[in-house]
C-alpha positions, 0 to 999 in steps of 0.5 A: 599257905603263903605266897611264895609257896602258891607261886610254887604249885602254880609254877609246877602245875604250869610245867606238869600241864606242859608235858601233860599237853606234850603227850596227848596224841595230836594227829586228829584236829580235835584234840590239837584243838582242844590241846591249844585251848587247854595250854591258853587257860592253863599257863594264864593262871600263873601269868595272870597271877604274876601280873597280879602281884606286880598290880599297883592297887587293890582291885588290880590285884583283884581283877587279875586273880579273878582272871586267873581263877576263871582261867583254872575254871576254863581249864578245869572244862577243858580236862573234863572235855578231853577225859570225857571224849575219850582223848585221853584216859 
């Protein structure tokens, strides 16, 4: 996969992850909570990665992509704690 191409899927997760977060049911504290840190890791994927392109070394490049996959790591949970306690199906 190229880059151009990753940027794509990164950009388009970002705005399905928008609606995604749009649409969950805000009115108890919990799921606004988790909803906020959902949106925090999820859209500093791409940012970090965006960061990363424009890095002027190597391990610039590295930490910021390192940044980003802890940041999908760090969403991943995130789903799985919303799916989990039934905030969402």
């Amino acid at each position: 996969m190229d880059n151009d191409s990753f940027k794509i899927r990164l950009y388009r997760f970002t705005l399905k992850l928008i609606k995604f977060i749009d649409s969950i049911d805000k009115s108890n504290l919990v799921s606004r909570k988790i909803s906020d840190q959902l949106f925090r890791s999820g859209t500093s994927i791409m940012a970090n990665y965006v960061e990363g392109k424009s890095s002027i070394s190597t391990k610039e490049y590295i930490n910021f992509f390192s940044i980003s996959l802890q940041s999908a790591n760090e969403s991943k949970y995130w789903f799985a704690i919303l799916r989990d306690s039934g905030k969402i199906e």
